[in-house]
N, C-alpha and C positions, 0 to 999 in steps of 0.2 A: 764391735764388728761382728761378732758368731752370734750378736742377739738379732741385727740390720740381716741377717744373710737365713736366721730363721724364718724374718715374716716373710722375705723374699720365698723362699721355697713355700711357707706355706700358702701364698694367693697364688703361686705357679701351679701346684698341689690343686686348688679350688679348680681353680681356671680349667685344668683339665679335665679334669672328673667330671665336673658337675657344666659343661659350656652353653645348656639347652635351658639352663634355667637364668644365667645372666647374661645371654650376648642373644640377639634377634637372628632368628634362621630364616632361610628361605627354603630349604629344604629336606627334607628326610630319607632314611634308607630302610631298605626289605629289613624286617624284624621290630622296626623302631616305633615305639610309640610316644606322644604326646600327651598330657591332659586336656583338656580340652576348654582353654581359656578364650580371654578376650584375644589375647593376640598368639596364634600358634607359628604361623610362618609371614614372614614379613620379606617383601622382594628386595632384590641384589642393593637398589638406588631409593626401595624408603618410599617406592610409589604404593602400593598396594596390601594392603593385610589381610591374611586369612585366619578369621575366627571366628566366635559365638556372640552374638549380639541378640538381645532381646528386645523387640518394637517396643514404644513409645508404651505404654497402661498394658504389655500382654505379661502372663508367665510364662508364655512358651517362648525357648530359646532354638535358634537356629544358626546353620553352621554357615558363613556368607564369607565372601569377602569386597570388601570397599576402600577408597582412598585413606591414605596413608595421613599427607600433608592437610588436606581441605578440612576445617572444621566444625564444617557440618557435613554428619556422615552421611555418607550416600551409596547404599548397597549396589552394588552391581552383578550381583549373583549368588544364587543362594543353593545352596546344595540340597536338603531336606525341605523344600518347602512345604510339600503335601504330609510330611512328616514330623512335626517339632515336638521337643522335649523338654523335660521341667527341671531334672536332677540336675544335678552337680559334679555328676561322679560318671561322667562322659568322657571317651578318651578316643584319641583320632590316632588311630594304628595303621602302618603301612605292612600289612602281613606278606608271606614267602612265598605266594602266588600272585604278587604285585597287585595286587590294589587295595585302596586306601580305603579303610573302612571308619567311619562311625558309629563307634558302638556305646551301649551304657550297662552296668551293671543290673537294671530292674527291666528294661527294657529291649535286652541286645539289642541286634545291628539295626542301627536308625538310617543310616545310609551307604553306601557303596560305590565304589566307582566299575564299569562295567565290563575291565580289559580282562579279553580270555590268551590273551598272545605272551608266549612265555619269554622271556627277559632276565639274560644272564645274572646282571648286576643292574637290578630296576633302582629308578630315585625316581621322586615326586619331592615337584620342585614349584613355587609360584613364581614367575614373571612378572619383568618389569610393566607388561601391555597389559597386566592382570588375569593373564592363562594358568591354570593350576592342570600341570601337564604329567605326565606318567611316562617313564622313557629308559634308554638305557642309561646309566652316567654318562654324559659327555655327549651323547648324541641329539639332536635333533629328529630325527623319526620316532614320535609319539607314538604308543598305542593309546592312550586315553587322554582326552584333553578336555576342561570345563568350558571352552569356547563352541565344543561341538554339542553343548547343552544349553542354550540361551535363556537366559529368565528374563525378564522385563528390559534388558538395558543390548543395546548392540553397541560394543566398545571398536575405537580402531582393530583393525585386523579380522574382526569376527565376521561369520558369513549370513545371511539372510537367504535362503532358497533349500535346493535340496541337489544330494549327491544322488546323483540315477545310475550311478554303478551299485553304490553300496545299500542303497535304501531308506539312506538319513536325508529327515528332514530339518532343518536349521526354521526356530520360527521363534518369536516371542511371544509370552503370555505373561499378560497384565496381573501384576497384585488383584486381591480382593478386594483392598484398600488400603490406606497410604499408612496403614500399622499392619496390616497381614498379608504376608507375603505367599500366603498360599496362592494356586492358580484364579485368578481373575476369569471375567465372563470374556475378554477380548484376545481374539490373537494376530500376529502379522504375518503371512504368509507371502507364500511367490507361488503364482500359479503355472504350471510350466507349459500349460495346453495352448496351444498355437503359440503368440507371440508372449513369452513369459513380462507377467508383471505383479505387482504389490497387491496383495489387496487387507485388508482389515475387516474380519468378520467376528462376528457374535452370534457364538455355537454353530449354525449351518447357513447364519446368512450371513453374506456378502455386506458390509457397510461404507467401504470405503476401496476407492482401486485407481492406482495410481497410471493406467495408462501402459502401453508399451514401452520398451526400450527404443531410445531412437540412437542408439550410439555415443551422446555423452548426456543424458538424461532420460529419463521416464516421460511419456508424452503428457500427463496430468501436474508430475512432479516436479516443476521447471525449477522447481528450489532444492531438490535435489542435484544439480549439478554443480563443477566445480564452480568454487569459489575460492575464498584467500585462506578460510579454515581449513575447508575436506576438500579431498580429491577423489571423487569414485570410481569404483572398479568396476564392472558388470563383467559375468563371463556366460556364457550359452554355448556348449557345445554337447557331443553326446554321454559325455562322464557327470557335468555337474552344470546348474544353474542357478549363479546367487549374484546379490548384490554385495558389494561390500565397500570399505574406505576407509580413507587415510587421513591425520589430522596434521597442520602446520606446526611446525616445530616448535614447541614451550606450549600450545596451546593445550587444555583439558578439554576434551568435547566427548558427548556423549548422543545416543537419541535412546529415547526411554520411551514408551507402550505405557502410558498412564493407566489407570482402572476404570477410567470415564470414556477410554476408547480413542486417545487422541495421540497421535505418534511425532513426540516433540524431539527437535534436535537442542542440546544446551551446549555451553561453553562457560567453564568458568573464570566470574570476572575477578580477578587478583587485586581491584585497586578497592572494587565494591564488596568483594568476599560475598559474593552470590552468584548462582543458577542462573544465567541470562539467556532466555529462550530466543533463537534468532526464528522459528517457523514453526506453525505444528500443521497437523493435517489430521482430520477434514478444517481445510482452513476456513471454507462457508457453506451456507446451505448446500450450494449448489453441487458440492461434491460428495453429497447425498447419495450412495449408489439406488439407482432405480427410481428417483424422484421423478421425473418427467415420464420415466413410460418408455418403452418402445418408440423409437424415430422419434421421441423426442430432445429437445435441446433448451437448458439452462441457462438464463445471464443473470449474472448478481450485480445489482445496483445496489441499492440498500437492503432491498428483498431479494429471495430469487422465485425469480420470472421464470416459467416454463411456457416455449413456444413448439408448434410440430415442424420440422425442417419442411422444404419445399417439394410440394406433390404431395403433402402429408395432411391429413384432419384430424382432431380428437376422435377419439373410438367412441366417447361417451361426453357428448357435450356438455350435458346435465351435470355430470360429476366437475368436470372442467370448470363451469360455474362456482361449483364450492368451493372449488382450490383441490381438486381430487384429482390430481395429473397422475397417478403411478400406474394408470391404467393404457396410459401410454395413446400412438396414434395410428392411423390407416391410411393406406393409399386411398388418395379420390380416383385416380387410374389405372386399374391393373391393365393396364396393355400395354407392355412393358417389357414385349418378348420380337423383336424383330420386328418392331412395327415401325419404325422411324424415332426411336428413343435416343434420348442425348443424356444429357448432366447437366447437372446444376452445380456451381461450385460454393461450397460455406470456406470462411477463411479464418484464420486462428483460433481453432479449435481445439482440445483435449480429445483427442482419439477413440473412437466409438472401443467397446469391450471387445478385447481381442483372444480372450480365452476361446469362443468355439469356433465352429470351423473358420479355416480362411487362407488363403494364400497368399506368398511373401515374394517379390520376386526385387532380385539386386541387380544394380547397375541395367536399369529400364529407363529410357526415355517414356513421356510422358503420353508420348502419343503408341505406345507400345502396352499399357496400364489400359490407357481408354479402348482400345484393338479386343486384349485380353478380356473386360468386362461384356462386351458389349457380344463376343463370342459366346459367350452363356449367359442363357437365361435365369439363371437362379442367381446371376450378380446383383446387387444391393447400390452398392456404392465404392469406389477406392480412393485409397490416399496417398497424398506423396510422402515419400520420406524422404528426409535428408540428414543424412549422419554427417557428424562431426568430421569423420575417416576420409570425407570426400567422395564416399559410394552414394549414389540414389538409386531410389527403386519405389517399390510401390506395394500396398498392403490389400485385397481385397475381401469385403466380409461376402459372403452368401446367405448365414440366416439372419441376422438382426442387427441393429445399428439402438443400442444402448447407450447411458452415463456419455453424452456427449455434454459440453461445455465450453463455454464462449470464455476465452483467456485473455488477461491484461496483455501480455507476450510471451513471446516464444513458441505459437501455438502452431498447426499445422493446417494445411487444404486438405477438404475432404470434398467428391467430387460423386453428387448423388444421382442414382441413375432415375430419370423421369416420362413417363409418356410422352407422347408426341404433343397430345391435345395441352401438356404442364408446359409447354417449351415453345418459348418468343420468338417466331419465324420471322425474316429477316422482311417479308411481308408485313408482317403486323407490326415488326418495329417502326419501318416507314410509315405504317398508317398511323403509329402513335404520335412518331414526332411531328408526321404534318399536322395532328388535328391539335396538338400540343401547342404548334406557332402558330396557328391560324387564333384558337381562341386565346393565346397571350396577346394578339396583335388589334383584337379586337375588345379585349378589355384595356388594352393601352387608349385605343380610339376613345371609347366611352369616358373614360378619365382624364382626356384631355378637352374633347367639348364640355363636360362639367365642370371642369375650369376654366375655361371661357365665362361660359356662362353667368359661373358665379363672380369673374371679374367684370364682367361689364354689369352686373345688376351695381355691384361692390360700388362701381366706379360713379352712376346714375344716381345711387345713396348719396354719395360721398357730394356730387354736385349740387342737388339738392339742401342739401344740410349748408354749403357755401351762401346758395342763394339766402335760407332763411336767416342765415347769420346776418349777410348786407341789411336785409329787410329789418333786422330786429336793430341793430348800431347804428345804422345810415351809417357806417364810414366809405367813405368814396375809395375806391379801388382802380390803381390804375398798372397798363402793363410797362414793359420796362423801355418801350419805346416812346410812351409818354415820357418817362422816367429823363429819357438821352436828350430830347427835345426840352425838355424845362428846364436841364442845365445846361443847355448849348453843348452838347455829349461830352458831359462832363470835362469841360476846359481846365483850365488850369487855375483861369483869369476868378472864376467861378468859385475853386478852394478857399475855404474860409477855415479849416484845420484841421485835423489828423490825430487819432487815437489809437489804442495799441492795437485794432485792428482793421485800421484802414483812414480815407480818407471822407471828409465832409465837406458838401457842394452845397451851394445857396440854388434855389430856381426860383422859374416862377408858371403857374399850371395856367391852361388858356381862361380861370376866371379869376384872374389878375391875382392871386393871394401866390404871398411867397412862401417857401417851401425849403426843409434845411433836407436834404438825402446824405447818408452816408454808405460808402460805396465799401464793401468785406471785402479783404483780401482773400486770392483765390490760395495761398501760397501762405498755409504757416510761417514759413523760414522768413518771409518776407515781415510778419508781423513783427511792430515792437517789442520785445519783449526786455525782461528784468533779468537781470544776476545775479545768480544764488548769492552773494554777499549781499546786494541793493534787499534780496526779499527776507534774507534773515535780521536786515537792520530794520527793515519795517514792522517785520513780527516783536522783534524787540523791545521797540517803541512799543507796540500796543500795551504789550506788558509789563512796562514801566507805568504806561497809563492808568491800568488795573492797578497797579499796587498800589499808586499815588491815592488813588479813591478808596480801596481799601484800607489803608493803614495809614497812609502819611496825611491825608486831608484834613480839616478840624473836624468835620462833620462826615462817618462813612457813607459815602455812595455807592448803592446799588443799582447796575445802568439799565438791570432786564432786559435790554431790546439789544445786544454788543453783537453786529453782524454784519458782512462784505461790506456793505453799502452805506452801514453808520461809521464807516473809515473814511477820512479825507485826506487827503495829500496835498504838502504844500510843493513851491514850486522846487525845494529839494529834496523831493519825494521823502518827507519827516509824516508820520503818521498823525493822526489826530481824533479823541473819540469825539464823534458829536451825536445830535440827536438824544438829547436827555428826557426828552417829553414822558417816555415810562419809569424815568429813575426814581429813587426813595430814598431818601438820607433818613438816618442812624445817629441818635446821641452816644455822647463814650458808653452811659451807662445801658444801651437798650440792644437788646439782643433778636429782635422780631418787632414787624409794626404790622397794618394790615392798609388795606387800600382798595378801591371801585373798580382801577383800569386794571381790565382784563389784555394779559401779555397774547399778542397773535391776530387772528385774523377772525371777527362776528362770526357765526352761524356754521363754523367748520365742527366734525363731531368725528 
């Protein structure tokens, strides 16, 4: 008993003393430091771990944390990127001015966290949503948190845009490549100028731009909106502007800033144990920012097609020829200022670039938008909006109408403003549609005396060809009135018998020779017909016939000619083959014979 009550004390003993090196934390306090392993703190529920991982063939190690359960690791944030280290002898310290440092022995501080706000009783703590947060114990109000540093990945909860109180901007930036995690060439920003939206650029240019917000999506992004995974959040007011979102309960979902520039959302599949990308974006050519030019417009068939909206020409038609559209198009009419100008309406469209100037006006009827435009002259074009909230209103650009695109759905009107001389007056429509039915009516005319025509030539041939048939048979032809006259219209006294489809009259034609006519039933139903038992007993028979000749006979017969008409019927309708004239008989011992009579019909090929 006092040896049982020794080891007792002593793993209570272990337990306590040493509890950072055998039980997983998720958190640390001011003074405390780590080693700096694979796994230094691990969240409350076993989702998330924060440690040192080394890419795939590098020696530089970096301090990241990634999923917990999923087994294939997947960073989703990395502290030191632009800074990695090689030793071993690294240790993650939360020092007595709260923040958490990364330091090494040959190297010092590799990284740091950036909280200058001082905190009675500070911890640093990783979460279950994957936030590595800085706080007081027990509180919620953060002064430093890993989510207000994004690296390549926007997890639930985290923000995409920027705080315009504080001066943070929330953005991603792409790996270098899918082994180094340092800053990539791409990032994903939120533009906040006029109507805030997404865009994806490579170092100062612009490559990809998701549109405005329209209240439950992005006007380019239609696949950003809810769905049964995410549910997104947008916020726009004068403290902060971001996108952000939620995932469906048990689901993993992430969207990840690849290095190739392409911003995919994943989810992972638990039954396939893989990355399953539901959308990425630029999802096709056509969302190419600046591909079409100025007042140009996009459609992806298999290609994309760049065309200039209405009122619009290539700037440079030559180039246009090559496939050189970035150069964008021109008004064929600039009088376009008070002159009797209207619109043209494009429909399901991705939203012209709404970063420079322009104005936004809510809850406007439509005929309040078109008022507004048409009072200045530096209007362009405007669009309608229609939020999700139940508000409409109307968006109008003044300098240029950019990155437009023809959308499968969900897309919007945009309503371009045009000269007089661009715009189908209610005159020339009338003149189109009259001269429209005029000449449909007369190419209907024309198509149908050609038809004529060709049926009475048709019919002239057809005659012709009648007669030289008589001439070439001599067989006499008579109409069906001789036909009624030769059997005393078809009496009764007359019938001489009846077959399954119809009856047979004797006559006699006015140069005394008798004549047998048989008269067809006008009426199927009427005809005699058989019994599916009567026609399967006949088929039967024939094939009792065949076998007799093949196999049972002394001598086998082969009948070559077995068809409708070499079938005879006795008078209880019992089959019979006849017409042997092309048959061949076979001794037991002979397997082939040969012969003169050719089976069919002289001089067919």
């Amino acid at each position: 008993m006092a040896k049982l009550i020794s080891i007792c004390l002593f793993f209570w003993t272990t337990t306590a003393l040493f509890p950072r090196k055998s039980l997983a934390i998720d958190s640390i306090k001011a003074g405390e430091s780590i080693s700096a392993s694979a796994q230094i703190l691990v969240s409350a529920q076993q989702k998330f771990v924060l440690g040192i991982f080394n890419p795939e063939g590098s020696k530089f190690k970096y301090l990241g944390i990634w999923y917990k359960n999923i087994p294939q690791r997947t960073i989703v944030w990395v502290a030191n990127r632009d800074n990695p280290f090689v030793s071993s002898s690294a240790k993650l310290t939360f020092n007595e001015e709260g923040n958490v440092i990364l330091v090494d022995e040959t190297d010092g501080v590799l990284w740091s966290s950036t909280s200058s706000i001082y905190v009675k009783e500070p911890v640093a703590q990783l979460l279950d949503n994957g936030n590595l947060v800085l706080g007081e114990s027990g509180s919620e109000n953060y002064v430093w948190q890993s989510f207000d540093y994004v690296s390549d990945t926007l997890l639930p909860g985290m923000k995409l845009g920027r705080d315009l109180k504080a001066g943070m901007t929330w953005k991603l930036t792409s790996w270098k490549n899918q082994n180094d995690p340092s800053s990539g060439d791409f990032t994903y920003v939120m533009d906040p100028g006029g109507l805030p939206q997404l865009e994806i650029h490579r170092g100062n240019v612009t490559t990809y731009r998701s549109g405005p917000w329209l209240g439950s999506r992005f006007s380019g992004g239609y696949y950003l909106r809810e769905t049964a995974i995410i549910t997104p959040r947008f916020v726009n007011n004068s403290d902060e502007a971001f996108y952000s979102y939620e995932s469906a309960k048990n689901l993993t979902v992430r969207y990840t800033l690849n290095a190739e520039g392409y911003f995919n959302l994943f989810y992972w599949n638990d039954d396939g144990n893989y990355w399953q990308s539901l959308f990425k974006s630029p999802g096709d050519a056509c969302d190419d920012y600046r591909l079409c030019g100025n007042f140009g417009i996009c459609t992806f068939s298999v290609i994309a097609i760049c065309d200039c909206i209405p009122g619009f020409q290539p700037k440079s038609p030559d180039d246009w020829e090559k496939q050189g559209t970035a150069g964008g198009c021109v008004r064929r009419d600039n009088k376009t200022c008070k002159n009797g100008e209207g619109f043209k309406r494009i429909s399901n469209v991705k939203l012209p670039d709404s970063s420079a100037k322009n104005l936004v006006k809510v809850n406007t009827s439509i005929q309040d938008c078109t008022a507004a435009c048409l009072s200045d002259c530096s209007c362009l074009a405007y669009g309608r909006m229609e939020f999700s909230t139940g508000d409409n209103g109307c968006i109008i650009w003044f300098e240029r109408l950019v990155d437009m695109k023809m959308l499968p759905q969900y897309g919007q009107d945009i309503y371009v403003r045009l000269a007089a001389s661009e715009l189908e007056s209610p005159k020339r429509k009338q003149l189109i549609v009259g001269l429209s039915v005029s000449v449909a009516s007369l190419i209907s005319f024309l198509i149908f005396v050609a038809c004529f025509i060709y049926w009475r030539k048709r019919r002239r041939v057809e005659g012709n060809e009648v007669e030289a048939q008589e001439d070439e048979v001599e067989l006499p032809l008579y109409d069906f009135a001789k036909i009624e006259t030769a059997t005393n219209y078809f009496s009764f006294s007359n019938k001489i018998g009846e077959g399954g489809f119809g009856p047979v009259y004797k006559g006699m034609i006015p140069l005394g020779q008798e004549i047998a006519v048989k008269r067809l039933a006008e009426d199927d139903k009427k005809r005699s017909l058989l019994s599916w038992k009567k026609r399967m007993d006949i088929i039967i028979g024939i094939a009792r016939g065949l076998l007799y000749l093949h196999r049972d006979s002394r001598l086998i017969v082969i009948h070559r000619d077995l068809k409708v008409s070499n079938i005879l019927l006795d008078n209880e309708m019992n089959p019979k083959i006849s017409d042997f004239g092309m048959a061949r008989m076979f001794g037991e011992d002979q397997t082939m014979t040969q012969t003169k009579r050719v089976v069919g019909t002289y001089f067919l090929t």
